[in-house]
C-alpha positions as CSV (number, residue, x, y, z in Angstrom):
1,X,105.9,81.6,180.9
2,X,105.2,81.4,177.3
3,X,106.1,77.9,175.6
4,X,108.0,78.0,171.9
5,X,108.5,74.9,170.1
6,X,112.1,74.4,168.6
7,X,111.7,71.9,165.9
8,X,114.8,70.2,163.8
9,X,114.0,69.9,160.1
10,X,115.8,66.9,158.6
11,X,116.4,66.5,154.8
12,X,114.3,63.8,153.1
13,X,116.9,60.9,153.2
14,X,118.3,61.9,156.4
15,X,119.9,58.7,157.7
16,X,120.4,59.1,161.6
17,X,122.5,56.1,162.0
18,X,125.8,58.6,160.5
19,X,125.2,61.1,163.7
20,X,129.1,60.8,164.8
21,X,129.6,60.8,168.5
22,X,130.2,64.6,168.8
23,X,127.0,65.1,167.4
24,X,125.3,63.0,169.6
25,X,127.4,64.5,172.7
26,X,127.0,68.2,171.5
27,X,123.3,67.6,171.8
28,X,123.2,66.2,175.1
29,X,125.4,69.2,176.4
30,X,122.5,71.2,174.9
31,X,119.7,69.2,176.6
32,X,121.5,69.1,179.6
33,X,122.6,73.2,179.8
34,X,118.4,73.5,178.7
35,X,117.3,71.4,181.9
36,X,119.9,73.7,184.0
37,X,118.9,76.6,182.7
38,X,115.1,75.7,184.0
39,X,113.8,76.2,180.1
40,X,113.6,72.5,179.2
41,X,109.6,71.3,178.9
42,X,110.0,68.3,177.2
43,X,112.3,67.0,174.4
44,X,111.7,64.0,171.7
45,X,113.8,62.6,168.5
46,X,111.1,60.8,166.2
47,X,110.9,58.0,164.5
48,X,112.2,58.0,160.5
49,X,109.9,59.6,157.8
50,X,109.3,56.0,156.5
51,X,107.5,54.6,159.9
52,X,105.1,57.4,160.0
53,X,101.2,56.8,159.4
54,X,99.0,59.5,157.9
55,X,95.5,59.3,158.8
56,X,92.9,61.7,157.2
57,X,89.1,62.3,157.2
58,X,87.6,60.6,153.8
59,X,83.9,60.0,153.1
60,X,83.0,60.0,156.7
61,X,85.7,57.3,157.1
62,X,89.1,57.8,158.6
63,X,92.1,56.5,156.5
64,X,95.1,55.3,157.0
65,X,98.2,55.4,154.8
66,X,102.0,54.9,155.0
67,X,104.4,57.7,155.3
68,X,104.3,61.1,156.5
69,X,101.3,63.5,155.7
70,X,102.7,66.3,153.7
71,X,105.1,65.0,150.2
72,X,108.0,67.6,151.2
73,X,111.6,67.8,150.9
74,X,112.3,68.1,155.0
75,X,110.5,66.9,158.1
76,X,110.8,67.8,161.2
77,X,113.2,64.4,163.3
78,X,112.9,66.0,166.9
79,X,111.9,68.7,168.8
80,X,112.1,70.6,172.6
81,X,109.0,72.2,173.6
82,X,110.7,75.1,176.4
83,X,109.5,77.9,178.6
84,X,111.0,81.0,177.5
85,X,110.5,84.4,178.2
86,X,109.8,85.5,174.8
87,X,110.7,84.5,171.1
88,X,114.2,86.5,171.5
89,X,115.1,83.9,174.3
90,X,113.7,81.0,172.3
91,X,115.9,82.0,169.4
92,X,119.0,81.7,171.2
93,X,117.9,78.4,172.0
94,X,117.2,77.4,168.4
95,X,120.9,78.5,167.4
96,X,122.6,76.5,169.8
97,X,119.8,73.5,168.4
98,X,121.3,74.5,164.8
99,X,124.8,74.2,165.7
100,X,124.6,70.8,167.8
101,X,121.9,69.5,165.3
102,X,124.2,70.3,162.3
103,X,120.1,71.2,160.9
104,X,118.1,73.9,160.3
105,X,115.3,74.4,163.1
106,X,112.2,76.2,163.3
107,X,110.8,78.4,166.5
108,X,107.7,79.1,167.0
109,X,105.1,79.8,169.7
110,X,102.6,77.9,170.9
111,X,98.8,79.6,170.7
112,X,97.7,81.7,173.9
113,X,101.8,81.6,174.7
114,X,101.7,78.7,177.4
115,X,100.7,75.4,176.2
116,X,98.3,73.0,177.5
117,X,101.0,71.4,180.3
């Protein structure tokens, strides 16, 4: 079965310490309806923006700086990776992500449709 990442683009400033307790319940309903419904791979919430390193490929060295690797206005603060049958069923998932989120998401497919799991 194909795998789709659904990922949850937070704002810049995005300060997860004000996610209200029906936020945090309303996502756990949706992991938990996911892992019933047999399309839960794996799930993750990340870190804040500020804790990220960025490590690139410079003079034949590898470097290592503070912060996240693109300058953007949104980053991505969790994600599910699931087994769907196709992008139409993935989608579905990514709405119910939006509305217990309260954040845009993104869904996309993984390359040659299965992952490497």
């Amino acid at each position: 079965m194909p795998k789709y990442l659904v990922a949850i683009h937070h704002p810049e400033n995005y300060d997860g310490s004000k996610e209200g307790p029906q936020m945090i319940k309303d996502i756990d309903d949706l992991n938990i309806e996911m892992q019933k419904a047999g399309a839960r791979f794996f799930a993750g919430g990340l870190q804040e923006i500020q804790r990220a390193k960025s490590l690139r490929s410079q003079g034949g060295k590898v470097v290592v700086t503070d912060g996240p690797y693109l300058e953007t206005k949104e980053h991505i603060g969790g994600f599910w990776i699931l087994d769907a049958a196709n992008m139409d069923e993935a989608q579905e998932w990514g709405r119910k992500a939006v509305l217990a989120c309260r954040a845009p998401v993104e869904v996309r497919e993984f390359l040659g449709g299965r992952g490497t799991a």
